[in-house]
C-alpha positions in Angstrom: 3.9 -28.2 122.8 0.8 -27.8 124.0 -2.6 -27.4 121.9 -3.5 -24.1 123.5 0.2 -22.6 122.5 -1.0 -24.1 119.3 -4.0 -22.7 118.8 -2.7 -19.4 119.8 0.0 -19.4 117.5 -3.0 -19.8 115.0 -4.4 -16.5 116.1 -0.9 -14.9 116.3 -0.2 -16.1 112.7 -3.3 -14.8 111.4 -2.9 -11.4 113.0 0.7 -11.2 111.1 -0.7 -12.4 107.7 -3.8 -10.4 108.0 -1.0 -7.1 108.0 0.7 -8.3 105.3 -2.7 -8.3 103.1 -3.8 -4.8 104.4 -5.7 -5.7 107.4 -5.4 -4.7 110.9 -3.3 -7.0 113.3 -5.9 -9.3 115.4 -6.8 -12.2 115.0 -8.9 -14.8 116.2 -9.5 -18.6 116.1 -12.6 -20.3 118.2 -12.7 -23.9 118.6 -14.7 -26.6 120.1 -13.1 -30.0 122.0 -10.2 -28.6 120.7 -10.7 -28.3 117.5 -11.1 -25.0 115.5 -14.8 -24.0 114.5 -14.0 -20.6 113.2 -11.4 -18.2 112.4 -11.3 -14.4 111.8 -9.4 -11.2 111.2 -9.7 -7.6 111.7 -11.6 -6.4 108.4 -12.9 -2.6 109.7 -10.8 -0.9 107.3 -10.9 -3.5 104.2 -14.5 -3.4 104.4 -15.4 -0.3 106.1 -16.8 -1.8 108.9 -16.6 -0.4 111.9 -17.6 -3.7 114.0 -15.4 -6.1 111.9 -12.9 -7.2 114.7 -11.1 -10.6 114.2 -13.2 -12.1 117.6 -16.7 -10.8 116.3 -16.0 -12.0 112.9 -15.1 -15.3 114.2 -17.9 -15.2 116.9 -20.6 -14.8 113.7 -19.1 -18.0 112.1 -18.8 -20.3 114.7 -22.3 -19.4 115.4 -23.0 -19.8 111.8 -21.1 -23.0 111.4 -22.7 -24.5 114.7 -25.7 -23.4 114.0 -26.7 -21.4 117.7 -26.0 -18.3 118.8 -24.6 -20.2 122.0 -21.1 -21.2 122.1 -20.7 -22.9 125.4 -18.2 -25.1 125.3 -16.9 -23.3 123.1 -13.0 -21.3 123.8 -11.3 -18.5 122.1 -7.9 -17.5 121.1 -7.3 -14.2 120.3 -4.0 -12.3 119.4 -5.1 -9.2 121.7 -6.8 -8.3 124.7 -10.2 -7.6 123.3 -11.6 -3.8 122.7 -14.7 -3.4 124.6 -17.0 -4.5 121.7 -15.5 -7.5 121.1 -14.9 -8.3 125.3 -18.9 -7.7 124.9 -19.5 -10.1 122.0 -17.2 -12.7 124.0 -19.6 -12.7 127.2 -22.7 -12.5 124.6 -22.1 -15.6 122.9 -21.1 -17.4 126.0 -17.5 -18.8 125.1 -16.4 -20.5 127.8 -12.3 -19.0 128.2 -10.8 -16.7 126.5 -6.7 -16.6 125.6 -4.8 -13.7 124.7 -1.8 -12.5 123.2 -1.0 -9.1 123.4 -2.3 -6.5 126.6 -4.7 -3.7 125.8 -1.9 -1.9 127.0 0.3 -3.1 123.8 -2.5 -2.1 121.5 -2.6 1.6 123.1 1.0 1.5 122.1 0.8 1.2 118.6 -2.6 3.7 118.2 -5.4 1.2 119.3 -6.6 3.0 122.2 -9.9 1.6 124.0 -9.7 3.3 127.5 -11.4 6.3 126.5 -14.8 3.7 125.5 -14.0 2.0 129.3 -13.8 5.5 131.3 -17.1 6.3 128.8 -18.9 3.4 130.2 -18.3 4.3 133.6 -20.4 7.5 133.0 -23.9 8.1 133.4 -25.0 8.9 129.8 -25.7 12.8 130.4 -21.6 13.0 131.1 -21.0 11.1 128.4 -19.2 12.4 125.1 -21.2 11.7 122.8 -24.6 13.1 123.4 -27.6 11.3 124.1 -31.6 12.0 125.0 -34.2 9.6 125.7 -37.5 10.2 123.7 -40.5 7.8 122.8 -40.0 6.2 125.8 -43.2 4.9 126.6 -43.6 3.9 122.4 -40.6 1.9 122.8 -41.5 -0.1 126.3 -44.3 -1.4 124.0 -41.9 -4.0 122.0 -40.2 -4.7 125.6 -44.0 -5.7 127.3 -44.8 -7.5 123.9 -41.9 -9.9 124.3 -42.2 -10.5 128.4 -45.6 -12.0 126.8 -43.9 -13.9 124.2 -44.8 -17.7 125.7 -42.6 -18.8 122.8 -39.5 -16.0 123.1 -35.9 -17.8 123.2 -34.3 -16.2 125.7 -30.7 -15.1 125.3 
Protein backbone atom coordinates (compact mmCIF):
# COMPACT_ATOMS: atom_id res chain seq x y z
CA UNK A 1 0.00 0.00 0.00
CA UNK A 2 1.09 3.06 -0.74
CA UNK A 3 2.04 6.03 1.93
CA UNK A 4 -0.42 8.47 0.39
CA UNK A 5 -3.50 5.71 0.71
CA UNK A 6 -1.89 5.73 4.09
CA UNK A 7 -1.94 8.90 5.05
CA UNK A 8 -5.34 9.37 3.82
CA UNK A 9 -6.67 6.69 5.66
CA UNK A 10 -5.26 8.85 8.59
CA UNK A 11 -7.52 11.71 7.65
CA UNK A 12 -10.45 9.23 6.88
CA UNK A 13 -9.99 7.71 10.32
CA UNK A 14 -9.97 10.83 12.11
CA UNK A 15 -13.01 12.13 10.42
CA UNK A 16 -14.88 8.82 11.68
CA UNK A 17 -13.56 9.09 15.26
CA UNK A 18 -13.95 12.74 15.48
CA UNK A 19 -18.17 11.71 14.87
CA UNK A 20 -18.03 9.31 17.30
CA UNK A 21 -16.72 11.99 20.04
CA UNK A 22 -19.31 14.73 18.82
CA UNK A 23 -17.45 16.43 16.22
CA UNK A 24 -18.09 17.03 12.70
CA UNK A 25 -16.78 14.53 10.06
CA UNK A 26 -13.40 16.03 8.41
CA UNK A 27 -10.36 15.55 8.99
CA UNK A 28 -7.08 16.39 8.22
CA UNK A 29 -3.43 15.29 8.49
CA UNK A 30 -0.33 17.49 7.00
CA UNK A 31 2.95 16.03 6.61
CA UNK A 32 6.38 16.86 5.54
CA UNK A 33 8.83 14.20 3.52
CA UNK A 34 6.23 12.12 4.31
CA UNK A 35 5.88 12.20 7.55
CA UNK A 36 2.96 13.71 9.52
CA UNK A 37 3.62 17.40 10.99
CA UNK A 38 0.11 17.97 12.16
CA UNK A 39 -3.27 16.62 12.42
CA UNK A 40 -6.78 18.18 12.95
CA UNK A 41 -10.56 17.79 13.21
CA UNK A 42 -13.61 19.76 12.67
CA UNK A 43 -14.10 21.47 16.16
CA UNK A 44 -16.87 24.51 15.05
CA UNK A 45 -19.47 23.08 16.98
CA UNK A 46 -17.41 21.59 20.15
CA UNK A 47 -15.97 24.87 20.48
CA UNK A 48 -18.15 27.27 18.87
CA UNK A 49 -15.95 28.15 16.40
CA UNK A 50 -17.02 29.05 13.34
CA UNK A 51 -13.49 28.70 11.53
CA UNK A 52 -12.45 25.42 13.27
CA UNK A 53 -12.29 23.05 10.18
CA UNK A 54 -10.04 19.98 10.49
CA UNK A 55 -7.47 21.61 7.48
CA UNK A 56 -7.29 25.16 9.26
CA UNK A 57 -6.86 23.52 12.54
CA UNK A 58 -4.08 21.41 11.15
CA UNK A 59 -2.80 24.32 9.01
CA UNK A 60 -2.24 26.46 12.56
CA UNK A 61 -0.15 23.52 13.93
CA UNK A 62 2.02 22.62 11.35
CA UNK A 63 2.72 26.15 11.19
CA UNK A 64 3.12 26.18 14.93
CA UNK A 65 5.19 23.00 15.06
CA UNK A 66 7.46 24.22 12.08
CA UNK A 67 7.68 27.27 13.28
CA UNK A 68 6.72 29.51 9.66
CA UNK A 69 3.72 30.41 8.43
CA UNK A 70 5.08 28.76 5.11
CA UNK A 71 4.44 25.18 4.49
CA UNK A 72 6.09 24.59 1.14
CA UNK A 73 7.03 21.30 0.96
CA UNK A 74 4.58 20.66 2.87
CA UNK A 75 1.22 18.14 1.52
CA UNK A 76 -2.16 17.70 2.87
CA UNK A 77 -4.69 14.97 3.33
CA UNK A 78 -7.94 15.73 3.93
CA UNK A 79 -11.18 13.63 4.26
CA UNK A 80 -13.26 16.19 2.08
CA UNK A 81 -13.07 18.50 -0.64
CA UNK A 82 -12.30 21.69 1.27
CA UNK A 83 -15.21 24.50 2.05
CA UNK A 84 -14.01 27.69 0.66
CA UNK A 85 -12.32 28.84 3.82
CA UNK A 86 -10.31 26.11 4.28
CA UNK A 87 -9.47 25.79 0.02
CA UNK A 88 -8.39 29.58 1.08
CA UNK A 89 -6.20 28.65 4.05
CA UNK A 90 -4.66 25.75 1.83
CA UNK A 91 -3.41 28.29 -0.96
CA UNK A 92 -2.45 30.82 2.02
CA UNK A 93 -0.04 28.60 3.67
CA UNK A 94 1.42 27.36 0.55
CA UNK A 95 0.97 23.43 0.86
CA UNK A 96 2.35 22.11 -1.93
CA UNK A 97 -0.80 19.15 -2.96
CA UNK A 98 -3.71 18.59 -1.60
CA UNK A 99 -5.63 14.92 -1.39
CA UNK A 100 -9.11 14.42 -0.80
CA UNK A 101 -11.55 12.04 0.18
CA UNK A 102 -15.00 12.89 -0.19
CA UNK A 103 -16.43 15.55 -3.28
CA UNK A 104 -18.00 18.81 -2.10
CA UNK A 105 -20.71 17.32 -3.78
CA UNK A 106 -20.89 14.37 -0.95
CA UNK A 107 -20.78 17.04 1.72
CA UNK A 108 -23.91 18.97 0.13
CA UNK A 109 -25.45 15.55 0.52
CA UNK A 110 -25.43 15.23 4.00
CA UNK A 111 -26.18 19.26 4.89
CA UNK A 112 -22.64 20.79 4.31
CA UNK A 113 -23.48 22.99 1.53
CA UNK A 114 -20.72 25.56 0.36
CA UNK A 115 -21.98 26.57 -3.15
CA UNK A 116 -23.98 29.27 -1.97
CA UNK A 117 -20.32 31.07 -0.41
CA UNK A 118 -18.80 30.09 -4.27
CA UNK A 119 -21.85 31.76 -6.38
CA UNK A 120 -21.34 34.64 -3.34
CA UNK A 121 -17.82 35.12 -4.37
CA UNK A 122 -18.63 35.48 -7.91
CA UNK A 123 -20.66 38.63 -7.03
CA UNK A 124 -19.69 42.07 -6.87
CA UNK A 125 -20.18 42.97 -3.16
CA UNK A 126 -23.31 45.34 -3.78
CA UNK A 127 -25.23 41.87 -5.08
CA UNK A 128 -24.00 40.11 -2.45
CA UNK A 129 -26.26 38.68 0.45
CA UNK A 130 -24.98 39.90 3.06
CA UNK A 131 -24.66 43.61 3.00
CA UNK A 132 -21.73 45.52 2.85
CA UNK A 133 -20.55 49.51 2.52
CA UNK A 134 -17.17 50.88 2.26
CA UNK A 135 -16.49 53.80 4.74
CA UNK A 136 -13.15 55.28 6.16
CA UNK A 137 -11.63 54.58 3.20
CA UNK A 138 -9.01 56.88 2.97
CA UNK A 139 -8.33 56.24 7.19
CA UNK A 140 -7.80 52.80 6.31
CA UNK A 141 -5.31 53.16 3.09
CA UNK A 142 -3.05 54.77 5.76
CA UNK A 143 -1.97 51.21 7.44
CA UNK A 144 -1.74 49.87 3.60
CA UNK A 145 0.90 53.04 2.54
CA UNK A 146 2.60 52.46 6.15
CA UNK A 147 3.53 48.94 5.27
CA UNK A 148 4.54 49.51 1.30
CA UNK A 149 7.20 51.61 3.43
CA UNK A 150 7.98 48.92 5.80
CA UNK A 151 11.93 48.25 4.58
CA UNK A 152 11.66 45.39 7.08
CA UNK A 153 7.85 43.99 6.26
CA UNK A 154 7.89 39.96 5.60
CA UNK A 155 5.98 39.56 2.83
CA UNK A 156 3.38 36.85 2.66
Amino acid sequence: MTTDKLLMRKAINLSIENVKSGGGPFGAVITKDGKIIATGVNLVTKNNDPTAHAEVSAIRKAARKLGTFDLSGCEIYISCEPCPMCLGAIYWARLGKMYYGNTKTDAKNIGFDDSFIYDEIALIPQDRKLKSEQILSDEAIVAFQDWMKKEDRIDY
